[in-house]
N, C-alpha and C positions, 0 to 999 in steps of 0.2 A: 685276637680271639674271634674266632665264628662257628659255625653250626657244624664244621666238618674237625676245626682244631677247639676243641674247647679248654685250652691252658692261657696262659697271661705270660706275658713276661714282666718282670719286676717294672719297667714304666708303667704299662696299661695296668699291674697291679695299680699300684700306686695313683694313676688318673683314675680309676676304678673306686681307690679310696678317696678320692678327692672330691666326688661327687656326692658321694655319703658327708664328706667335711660339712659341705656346702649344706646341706639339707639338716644335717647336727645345727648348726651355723643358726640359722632361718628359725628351728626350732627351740632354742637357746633365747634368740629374742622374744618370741613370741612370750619364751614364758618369764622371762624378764618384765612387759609389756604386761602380760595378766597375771604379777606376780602374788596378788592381793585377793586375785579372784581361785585360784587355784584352790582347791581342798587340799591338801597337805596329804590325808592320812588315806582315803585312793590313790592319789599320786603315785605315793610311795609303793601301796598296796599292788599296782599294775605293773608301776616299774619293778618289785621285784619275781611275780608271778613267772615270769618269761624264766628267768636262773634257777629259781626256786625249784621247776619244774622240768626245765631244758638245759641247766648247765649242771647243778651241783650234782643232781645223781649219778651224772655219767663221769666229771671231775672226780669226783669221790669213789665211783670202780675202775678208773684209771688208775687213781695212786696204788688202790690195794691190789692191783692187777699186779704178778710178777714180771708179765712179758709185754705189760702195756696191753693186752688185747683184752677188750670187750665186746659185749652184746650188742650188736648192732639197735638195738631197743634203743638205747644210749644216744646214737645219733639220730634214728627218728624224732624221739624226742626234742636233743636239742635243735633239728632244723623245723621242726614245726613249730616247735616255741618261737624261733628268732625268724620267720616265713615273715614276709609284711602281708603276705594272704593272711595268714592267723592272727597278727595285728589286727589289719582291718575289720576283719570277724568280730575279735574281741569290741573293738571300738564301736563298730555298729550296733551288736548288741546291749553293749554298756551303754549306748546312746536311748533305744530303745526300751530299754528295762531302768535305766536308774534318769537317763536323760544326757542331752550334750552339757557338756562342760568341761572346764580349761586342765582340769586333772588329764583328761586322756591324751593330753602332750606328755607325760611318763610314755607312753608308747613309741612314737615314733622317737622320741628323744634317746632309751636302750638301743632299737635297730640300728638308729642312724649314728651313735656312740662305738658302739661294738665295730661296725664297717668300717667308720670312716676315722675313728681315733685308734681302735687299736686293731685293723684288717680283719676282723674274725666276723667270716663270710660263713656258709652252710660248710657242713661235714663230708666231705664224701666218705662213704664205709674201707676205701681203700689205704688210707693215713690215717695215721693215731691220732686218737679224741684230741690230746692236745697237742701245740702246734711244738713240733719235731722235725728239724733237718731230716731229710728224706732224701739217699743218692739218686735214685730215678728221678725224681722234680730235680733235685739236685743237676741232672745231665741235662734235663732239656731245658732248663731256665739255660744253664750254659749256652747250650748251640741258639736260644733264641740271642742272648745277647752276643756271643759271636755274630751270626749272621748279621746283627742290627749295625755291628761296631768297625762296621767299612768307612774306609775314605769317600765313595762315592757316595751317588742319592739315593744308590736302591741298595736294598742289603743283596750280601749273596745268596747263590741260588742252594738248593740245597743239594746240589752234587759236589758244590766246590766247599762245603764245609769239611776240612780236614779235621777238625777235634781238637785241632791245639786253643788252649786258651789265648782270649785278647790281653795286651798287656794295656796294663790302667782302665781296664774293663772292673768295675766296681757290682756289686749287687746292689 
């Protein structure tokens, strides 16, 4: 993935999600660690603000959708909610207006859950709200892992990808 190709293929997904693990990970102790200091009823309250606000509405006009399509409002939403910009925001002013404390590990604790435990990264407006086999990502995850699934060190170039599938090439 770079600035000119902006897709993953199923590895870099995956180290992608591995990093969120790690950060899930980190924060998982922490609040283990100040499990006694925590408020409880913030906690809860910030951890669900993010869904309450950026998942379930657009969850809930996906079901009733009959072709799956919604309002893109939907995705704004949930990618603002799930932003660690907007995290941060929140944090900061929740630091400022109510004061720092061990509650506002609910925050990065969602972010970093959602990423790194169950891949659910920002929306783009061009795939459905939820997450739906898609032939297009469909083909290019394919030719990325073709290319990758050479004998040699470098993958192929991409004149020489013919389209057949790798055999024991796995997603």
């Amino acid at each position: 993935m770079d600035i000119k190709n902006p897709v993953e293929s199923p590895v870099t997904f995956n180290l992608h999600r591995a990093e969120y693990l790690i950060a899930f990970a980190v924060t998982i102790v922490l609040i283990l660690v100040h499990f006694q200091d925590i408020r409880w009823i913030p906690a809860i309250a910030l951890f669900l603000y993010i869904d309450v606000i950026g998942y379930i509405p657009g969850a809930i006009a996906y079901r009733r959708s009959p072709d799956g399509r919604i309002h893109k409002a939907y995705y704004v939403l949930y990618n603002s909610m799930h932003s660690l910009i907007s995290v941060a925001a929140v944090g900061v002013l929740w630091w400022w207006l109510v004061g720092a404390e061990w509650a506002l590990l609910a925050l990065p604790f969602h972010v970093f859950g959602d990423r790194g435990v169950f891949g659910n990264f920002l929306k783009p407006f061009g795939l459905p709200f939820e997450p739906v086999s898609t032939p297009l990502v469909d083909q290019v995850t394919a030719m990325l892992r073709r290319r990758g699934a050479t004998t040699g060190r470098v993958p192929l170039p991409l004149s020489e990808d013919s389209g057949e599938p790798v055999v024991g090439a796995s997603r």
